[in-house]
C-alpha positions in Angstrom: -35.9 -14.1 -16.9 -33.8 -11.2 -16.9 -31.0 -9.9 -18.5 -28.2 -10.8 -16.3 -29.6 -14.2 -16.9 -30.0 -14.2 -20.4 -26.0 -13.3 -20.9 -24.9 -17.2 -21.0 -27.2 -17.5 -24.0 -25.9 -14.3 -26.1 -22.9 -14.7 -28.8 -19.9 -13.0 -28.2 -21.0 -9.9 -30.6 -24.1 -9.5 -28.4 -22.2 -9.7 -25.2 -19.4 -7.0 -26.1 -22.6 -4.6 -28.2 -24.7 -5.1 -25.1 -21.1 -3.8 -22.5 -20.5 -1.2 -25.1 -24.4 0.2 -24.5 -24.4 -0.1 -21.1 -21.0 2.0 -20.9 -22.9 4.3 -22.6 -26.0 4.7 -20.8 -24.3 4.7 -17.3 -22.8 7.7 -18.6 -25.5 9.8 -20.4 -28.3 8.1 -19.8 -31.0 9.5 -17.8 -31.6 7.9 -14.1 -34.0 5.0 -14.5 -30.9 4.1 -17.8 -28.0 4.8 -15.4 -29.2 2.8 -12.5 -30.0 -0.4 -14.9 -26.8 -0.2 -16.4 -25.0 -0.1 -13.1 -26.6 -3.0 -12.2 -25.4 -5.3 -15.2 -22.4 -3.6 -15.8 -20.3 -6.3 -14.1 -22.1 -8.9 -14.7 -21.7 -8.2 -18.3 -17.8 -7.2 -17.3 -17.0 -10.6 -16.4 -18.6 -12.2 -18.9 -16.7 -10.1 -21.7 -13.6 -10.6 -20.3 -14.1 -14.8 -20.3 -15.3 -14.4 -23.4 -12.1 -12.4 -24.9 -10.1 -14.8 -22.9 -11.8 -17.5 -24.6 -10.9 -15.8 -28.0 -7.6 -15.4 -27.4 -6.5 -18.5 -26.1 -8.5 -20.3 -29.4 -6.7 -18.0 -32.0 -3.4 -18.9 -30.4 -3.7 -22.3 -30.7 -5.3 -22.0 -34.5 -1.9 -20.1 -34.5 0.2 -22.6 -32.7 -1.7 -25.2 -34.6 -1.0 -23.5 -38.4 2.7 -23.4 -37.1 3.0 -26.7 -36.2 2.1 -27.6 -39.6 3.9 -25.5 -41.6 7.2 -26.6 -39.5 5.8 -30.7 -40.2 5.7 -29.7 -44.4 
């Protein structure tokens, strides 16, 4: 299995630590480094970007939902 596949299965944390590294290793890493992170750079784009979607649409309706009750007392 390899590590494209394995992104469904990480936690948010991992997802976002693992983007961060692979930023970084595209960038200063040496060939062999560069080349892998190219190649799961956007997988690992996309799946950051659902996942912060994700985020924010559940914190606004905690929000919207902390709202609502305040407004009901």
């Amino acid at each position: 299995m390899s590590l494209i596949d394995k992104i469904p299965m990480l936690t948010d944390a991992e997802v976002f630590n693992l983007l961060e590294n692979a930023h970084r290793l595209g960038a200063t890493g040496d060939e062999r480094q560069r080349a892998a992170a190219a190649d799961i750079l956007p997988a690992l784009e996309t799946a950051a970007a659902e996942r912060r979607s994700d985020l924010l649409a559940r914190a606004q309706a905690r929000r919207a939902a902390t709202r609502g009750a305040k407004r009901a007392a």
